[in-house]
N, C-alpha and C positions, 0 to 999 in steps of 0.2 A: 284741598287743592288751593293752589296760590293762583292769583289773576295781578296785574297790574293797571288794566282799567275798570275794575271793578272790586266792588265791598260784595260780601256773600255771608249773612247768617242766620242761620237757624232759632227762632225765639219760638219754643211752643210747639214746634210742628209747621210753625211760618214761616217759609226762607225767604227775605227780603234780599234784592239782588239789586245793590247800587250802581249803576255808572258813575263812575269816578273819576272824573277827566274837568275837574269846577276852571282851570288854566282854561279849556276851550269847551267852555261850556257843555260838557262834555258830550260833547258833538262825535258822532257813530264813525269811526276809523274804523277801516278796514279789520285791526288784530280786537280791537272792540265788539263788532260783530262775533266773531270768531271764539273772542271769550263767553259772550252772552248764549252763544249757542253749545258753546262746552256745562255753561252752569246751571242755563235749563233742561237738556240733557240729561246732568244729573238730579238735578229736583225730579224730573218725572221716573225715575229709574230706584229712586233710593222713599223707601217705604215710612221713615220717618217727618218725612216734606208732605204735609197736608194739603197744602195751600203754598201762593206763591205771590209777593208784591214786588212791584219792578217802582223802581224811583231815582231820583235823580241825587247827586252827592251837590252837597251846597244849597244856596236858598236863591241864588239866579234864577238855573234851569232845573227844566227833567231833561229834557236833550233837545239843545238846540238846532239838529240837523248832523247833515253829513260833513264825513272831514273836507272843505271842497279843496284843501290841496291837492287832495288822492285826487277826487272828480278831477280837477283842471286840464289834468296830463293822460286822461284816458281817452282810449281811441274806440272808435265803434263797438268793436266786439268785446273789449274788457268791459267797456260800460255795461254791455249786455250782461254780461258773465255777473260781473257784480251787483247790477239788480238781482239775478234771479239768486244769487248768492243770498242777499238782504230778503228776499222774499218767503226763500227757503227757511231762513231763522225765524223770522215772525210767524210764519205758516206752525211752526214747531211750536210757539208759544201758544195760537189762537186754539191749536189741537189738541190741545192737551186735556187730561178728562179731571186734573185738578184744577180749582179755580184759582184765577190768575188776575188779579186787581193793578192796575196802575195809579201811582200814588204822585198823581202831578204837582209838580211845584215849580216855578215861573213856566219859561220859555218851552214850548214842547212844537216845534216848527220843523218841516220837511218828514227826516226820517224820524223825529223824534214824538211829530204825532201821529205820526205813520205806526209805530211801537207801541203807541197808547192803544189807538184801533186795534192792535193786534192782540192786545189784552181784556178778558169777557166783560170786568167793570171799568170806570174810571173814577177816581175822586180827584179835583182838583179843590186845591186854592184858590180862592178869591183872587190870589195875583197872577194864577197862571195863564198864558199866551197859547193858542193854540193859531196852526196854519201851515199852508201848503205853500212856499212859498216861490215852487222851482224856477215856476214859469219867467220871473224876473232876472234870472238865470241864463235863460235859455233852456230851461229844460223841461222837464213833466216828472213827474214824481216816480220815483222806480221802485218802493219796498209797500207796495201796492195799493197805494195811496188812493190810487182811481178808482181804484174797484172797493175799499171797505167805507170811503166817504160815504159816497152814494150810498148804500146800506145802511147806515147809519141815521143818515139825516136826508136821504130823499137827493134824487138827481139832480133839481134845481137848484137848490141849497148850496150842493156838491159843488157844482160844475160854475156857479158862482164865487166859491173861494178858490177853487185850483184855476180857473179862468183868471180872475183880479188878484190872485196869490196875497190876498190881505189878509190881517191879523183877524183872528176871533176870541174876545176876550172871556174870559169862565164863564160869567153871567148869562152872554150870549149861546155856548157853546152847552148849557144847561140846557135852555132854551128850546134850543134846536136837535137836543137828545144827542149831542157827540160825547156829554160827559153824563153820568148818572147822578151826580152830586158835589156842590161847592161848597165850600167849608171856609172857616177862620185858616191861615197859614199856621197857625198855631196849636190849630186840633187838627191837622191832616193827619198825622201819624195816629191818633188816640178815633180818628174817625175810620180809617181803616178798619182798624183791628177790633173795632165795634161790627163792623160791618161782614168783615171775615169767620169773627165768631158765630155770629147770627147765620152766618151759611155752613161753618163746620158744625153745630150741634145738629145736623141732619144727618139723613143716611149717606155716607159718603158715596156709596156704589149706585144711586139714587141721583147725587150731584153728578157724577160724573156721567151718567144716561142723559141729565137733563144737558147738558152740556153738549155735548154728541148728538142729540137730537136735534139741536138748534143750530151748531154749528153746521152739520152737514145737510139737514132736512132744508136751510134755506136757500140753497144749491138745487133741489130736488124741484118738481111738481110737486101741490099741492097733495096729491095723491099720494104721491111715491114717499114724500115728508111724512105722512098719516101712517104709513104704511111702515116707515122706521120708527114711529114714536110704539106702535102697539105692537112691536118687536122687543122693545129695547122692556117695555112693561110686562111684556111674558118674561122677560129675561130678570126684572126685579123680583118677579114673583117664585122664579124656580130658587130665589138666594132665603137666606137666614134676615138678611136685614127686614125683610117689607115684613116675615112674621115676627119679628122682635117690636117692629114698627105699629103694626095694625093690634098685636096684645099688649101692650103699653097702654093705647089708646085706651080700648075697650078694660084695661084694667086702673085706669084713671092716673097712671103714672108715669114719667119721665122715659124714655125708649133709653135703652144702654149700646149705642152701636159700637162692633167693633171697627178698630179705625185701620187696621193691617191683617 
């Protein structure tokens, strides 16, 4: 498939899915959305995409925010339509039962850390920028900035960077658990794919439980969460992988999952 604001390829079973807009920092337009939601789509649809990293083209950004030309000229209801638009794409990424790393590199402000949230890791760079910046705008964050902050780093935390829409630099953003891990600018890509490896040699249908479990169970009551987790482990146990998994074990040797 061709895209024009986006790089897409497959190394390994890993589709790395660039935004490619480094002109304007390749800040989330409208047909950019649109393509991001065509090429994760297909990652989760197509059997030889294991895994998935989202990253940014160039060594500025990962995504500097929304295109605010489009914003400028929108009227009540388009605004609306096009958050729930941006929402609905990230909601696709966060859902998805293969894991999905964002591979931050500078600026990741508005909708562009908004995107990283909506991916289950994060690695950044040392030089990457994280923040919510709408409010200086006039606005409030719309690809659901408000609701995965908080989650992330606690309501205070939250409600203090979308409140003063200031910058949170890597170190900080480590810190306060927005990122999983900061790296040299220079091992970002080779720290990924460390990182991705170490979760593909498991049982993939395993990952993809663990994933589902956590994405939806935190939604849930504690109970009703409990209640999907020893669901989802009847469900590993009726497969091939937990007994490939558990005689491995008990036979002292390497598990051989199948990955399709």
């Amino acid at each position: 498939m061709g895209f024009e604001n986006l790089k897409v390829a497959n190394r390994d079973g890993l589709q790395w899915i660039t935004i490619d807009r480094p002109e304007k920092l390749n800040a989330l337009s409208m047909a950019t959305l649109a393509e991001l939601d065509e090429a994760v789509s297909a990652a989760a649809a197509d059997a030889a995409v294991l895994a998935v990293v989202v990253t940014g083209g160039g060594d500025k950004a990962f995504v500097a925010g929304a295109d605010i030309a489009e914003l400028n000229v929108l009227g009540p209801e388009a605004a609306k339509e096009y958050a729930l638009r941006g929402q609905a794409v990230f909601n696709r990424i966060e859902r998805l039962t293969k894991p999905v790393i964002a591979a931050v590199n500078g600026f990741a402000l508005g909708g562009g850390c908004e995107l990283a949230m909506a991916c289950h890791l994060r690695v950044a760079s040392s030089n990457a920028v994280f923040g919510q910046p709408e409010v200086k705008l006039g606005l409030i964050p719309g690809f659901a900035g408000t609701q995965r902050l908080p989650r992330l780093v606690g309501k205070g935390r939250a409600l203090e960077v979308l409140l003063s829409g200031r910058n949170v630099k890597a170190d900080e953003a480590e810190r306060i658990g927005l990122v999983n891990r900061v790296v040299d600018p220079l091992e970002l890509t080779q720290s990924v794919q460390e990182l991705m490896t170490s979760i593909l040699r498991n049982g993939p249908v395993a990952v993809g439980h663990c994933i589902e479990a956590v994405q939806h169970g935190i939604e849930m009551s504690f109970d009703d969460g409990c209640l999907l987790e020893a669901t989802l482990f009847g469900l590993c146990a009726a497969g091939e992988e937990m007994k490939e998994g558990t005689e491995a074990f008990l036979e002292k040797r390497k598990p051989q999952f199948r990955r399709s």
